[in-house]
TIZA-836022 format. One record per residue: residue in three letters; x, y, z of N, C-alpha, C, O in turn. Coordinates in steps of 0.001 Angstrom, whole numbers, padded with zeros to 6 digits, always signed. Example, Ala and Ser with C-alpha at 12.3 -4.5 7.8 and 13.67 -1.06 7.14 Angstrom:
2
ALA+013190-005690+007800+012300-004500+007800+013200-003300+007800+014236-003319+008465 SER+012850-002250+007080+013670-001060+007140+012900+000030+007870+013409+001138+008039 
//
This chain:
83
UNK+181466+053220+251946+182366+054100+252662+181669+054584+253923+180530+055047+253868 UNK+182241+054497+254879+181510+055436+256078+182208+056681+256750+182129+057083+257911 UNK+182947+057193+255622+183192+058551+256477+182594+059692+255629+182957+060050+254509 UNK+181596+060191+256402+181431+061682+255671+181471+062314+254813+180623+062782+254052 UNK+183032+062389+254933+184017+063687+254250+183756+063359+252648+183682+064315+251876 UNK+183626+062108+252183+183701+061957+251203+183480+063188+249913+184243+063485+248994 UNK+182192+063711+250257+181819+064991+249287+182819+065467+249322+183566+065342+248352 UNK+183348+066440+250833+184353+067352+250758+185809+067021+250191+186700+067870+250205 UNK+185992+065727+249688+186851+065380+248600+186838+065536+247179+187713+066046+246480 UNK+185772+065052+246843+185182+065596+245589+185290+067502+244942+185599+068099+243911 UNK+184829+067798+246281+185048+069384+246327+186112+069571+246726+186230+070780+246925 UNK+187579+068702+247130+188557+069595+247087+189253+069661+245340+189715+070601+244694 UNK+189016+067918+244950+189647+067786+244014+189293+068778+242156+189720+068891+241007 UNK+188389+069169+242960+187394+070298+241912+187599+071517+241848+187035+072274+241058 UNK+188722+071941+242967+188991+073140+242956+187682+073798+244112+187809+074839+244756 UNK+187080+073345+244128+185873+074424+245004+185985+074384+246566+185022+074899+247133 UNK+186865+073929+247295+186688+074422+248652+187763+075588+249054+188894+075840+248639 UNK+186810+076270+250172+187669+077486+250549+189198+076949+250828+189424+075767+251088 UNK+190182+077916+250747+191290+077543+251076+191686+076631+252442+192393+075623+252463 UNK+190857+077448+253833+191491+076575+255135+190423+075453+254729+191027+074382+254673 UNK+189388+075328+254496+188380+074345+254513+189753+073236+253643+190470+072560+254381 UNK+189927+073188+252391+190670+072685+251394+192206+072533+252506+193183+072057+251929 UNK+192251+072622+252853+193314+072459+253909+193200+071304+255088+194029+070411+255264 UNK+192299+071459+255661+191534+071054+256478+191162+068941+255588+191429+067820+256019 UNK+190732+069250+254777+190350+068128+253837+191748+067354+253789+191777+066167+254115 UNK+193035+068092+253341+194495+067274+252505+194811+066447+253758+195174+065271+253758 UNK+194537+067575+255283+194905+066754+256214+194329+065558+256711+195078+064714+257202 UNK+192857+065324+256642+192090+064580+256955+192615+063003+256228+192814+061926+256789 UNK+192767+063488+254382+193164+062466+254088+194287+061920+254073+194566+061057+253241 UNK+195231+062388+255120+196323+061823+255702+196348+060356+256390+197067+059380+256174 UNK+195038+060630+257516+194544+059945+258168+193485+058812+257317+193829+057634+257216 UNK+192480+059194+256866+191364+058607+256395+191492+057519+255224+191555+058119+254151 UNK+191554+056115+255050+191846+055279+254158+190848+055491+253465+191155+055420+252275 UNK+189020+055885+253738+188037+055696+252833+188235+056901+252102+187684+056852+251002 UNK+188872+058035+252353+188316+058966+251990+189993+059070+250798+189790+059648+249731 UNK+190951+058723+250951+191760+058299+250253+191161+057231+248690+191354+057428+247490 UNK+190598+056400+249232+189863+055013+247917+189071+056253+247033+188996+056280+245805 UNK+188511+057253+247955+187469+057976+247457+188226+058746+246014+187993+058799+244807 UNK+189162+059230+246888+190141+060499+246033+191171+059596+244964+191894+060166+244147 UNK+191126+058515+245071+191321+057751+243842+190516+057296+242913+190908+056842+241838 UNK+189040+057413+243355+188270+057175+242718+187959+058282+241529+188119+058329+240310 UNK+187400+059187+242607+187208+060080+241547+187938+060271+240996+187620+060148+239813 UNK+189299+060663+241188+190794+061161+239948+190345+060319+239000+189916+060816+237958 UNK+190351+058927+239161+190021+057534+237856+188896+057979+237276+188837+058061+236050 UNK+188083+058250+237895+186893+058833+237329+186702+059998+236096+186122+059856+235019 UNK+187331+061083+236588+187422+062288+236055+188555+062009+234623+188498+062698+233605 UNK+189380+061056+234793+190200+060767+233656+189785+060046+232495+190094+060190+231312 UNK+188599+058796+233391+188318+058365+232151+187179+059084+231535+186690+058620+230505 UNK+186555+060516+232225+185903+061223+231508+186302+062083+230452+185656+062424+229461 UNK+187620+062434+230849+188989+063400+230048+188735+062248+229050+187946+062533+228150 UNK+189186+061159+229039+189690+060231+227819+188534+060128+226929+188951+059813+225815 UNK+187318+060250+226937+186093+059942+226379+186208+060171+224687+186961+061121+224471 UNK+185936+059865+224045+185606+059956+222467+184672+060028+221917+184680+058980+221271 UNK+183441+060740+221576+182381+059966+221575+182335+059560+220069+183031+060220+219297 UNK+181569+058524+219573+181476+057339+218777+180823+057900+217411+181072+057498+216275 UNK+179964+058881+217773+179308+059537+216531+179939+060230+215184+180789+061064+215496 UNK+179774+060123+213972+180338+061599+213519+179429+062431+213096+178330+062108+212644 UNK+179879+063600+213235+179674+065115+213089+178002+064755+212045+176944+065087+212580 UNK+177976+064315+211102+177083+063839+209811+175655+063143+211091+174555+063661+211289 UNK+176182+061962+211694+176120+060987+212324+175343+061990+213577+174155+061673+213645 UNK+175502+062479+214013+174849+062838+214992+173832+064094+214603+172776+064130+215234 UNK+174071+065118+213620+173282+066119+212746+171683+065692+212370+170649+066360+212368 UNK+172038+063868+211965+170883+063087+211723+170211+062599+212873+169002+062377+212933 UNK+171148+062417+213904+169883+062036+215075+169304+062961+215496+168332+062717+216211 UNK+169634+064263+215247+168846+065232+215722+168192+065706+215033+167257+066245+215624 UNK+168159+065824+213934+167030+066160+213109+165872+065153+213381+164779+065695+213543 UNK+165899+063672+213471+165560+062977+213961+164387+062965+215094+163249+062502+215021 UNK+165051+063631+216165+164385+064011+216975+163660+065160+217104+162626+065217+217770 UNK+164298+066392+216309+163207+067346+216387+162449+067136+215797+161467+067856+215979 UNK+162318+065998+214644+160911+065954+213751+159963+065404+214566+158836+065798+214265 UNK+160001+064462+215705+159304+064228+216546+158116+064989+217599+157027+064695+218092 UNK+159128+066215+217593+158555+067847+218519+157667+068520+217504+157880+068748+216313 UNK+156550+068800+218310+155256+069295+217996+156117+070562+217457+157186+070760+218033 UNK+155790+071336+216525+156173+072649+216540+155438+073948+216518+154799+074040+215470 UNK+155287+075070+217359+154633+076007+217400+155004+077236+216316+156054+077862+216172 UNK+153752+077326+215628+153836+078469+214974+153643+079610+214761+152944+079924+213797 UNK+154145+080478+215510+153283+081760+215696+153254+082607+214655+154016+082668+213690 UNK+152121+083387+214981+151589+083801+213175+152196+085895+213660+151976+086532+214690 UNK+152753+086202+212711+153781+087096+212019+152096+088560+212611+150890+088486+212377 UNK+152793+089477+213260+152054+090423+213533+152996+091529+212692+154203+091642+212480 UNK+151520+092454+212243+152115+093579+211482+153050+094469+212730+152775+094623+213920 UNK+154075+094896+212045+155107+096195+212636+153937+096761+212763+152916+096505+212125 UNK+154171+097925+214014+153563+099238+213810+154602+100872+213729+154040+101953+213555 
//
C-alpha cells in the first residue's frame, strides 16, 4: 500500500479517532482505493477474529498449564512471625 493513512483507518474502524479527525478519514476514503482494500481488510480481519473458537477444552487447557508452571522455578518465601 502506499498511502499513509492506512493506520488512521485502523483507528477509525476501532472507534479511536477524534470525531473531526474520524471525519476527516470517511472522507479520504472516498477518494483513496488503498486505503479502502485496507478498511476491508481489516473489517475481514477483525471478523475472522470475532469467529475464532479455540480448539482446547476447559480440562484440555487446565493441563497445559499446569504443565507449564511445573516448569517455573518456584520461590519460596519463608513465613515471618506477626508482630
Amino acid at each position: 500500500m502506499s498511502c499513509d493513512c492506512t493506520e488512521k483507518v485502523s483507528l477509525l474502524i476501532d472507534g479511536e479517532l477524534p470525531e473531526n479527525e474520524a471525519r476527516e478519514v470517511q472522507r479520504h476514503l472516498l477518494q483513496c482505493v488503498d486505503c479502502q482494500r485496507a478498511k476491508t481488510d481489516f473489517l475481514g480481519f477483525r471478523s475472522q477474529i470475532g469467529a475464532y473458537v479455540p480448539q482446547l477444552e476447559p480440562v484440555t487447557q487446565r493441563e497445559a498449564l499446569n504443565r507449564i508452571l511445573k516448569r517455573r522455578p518456584v520461590k519460596v518465601r519463608s513465613a515471618r512471625p506477626a508482630c
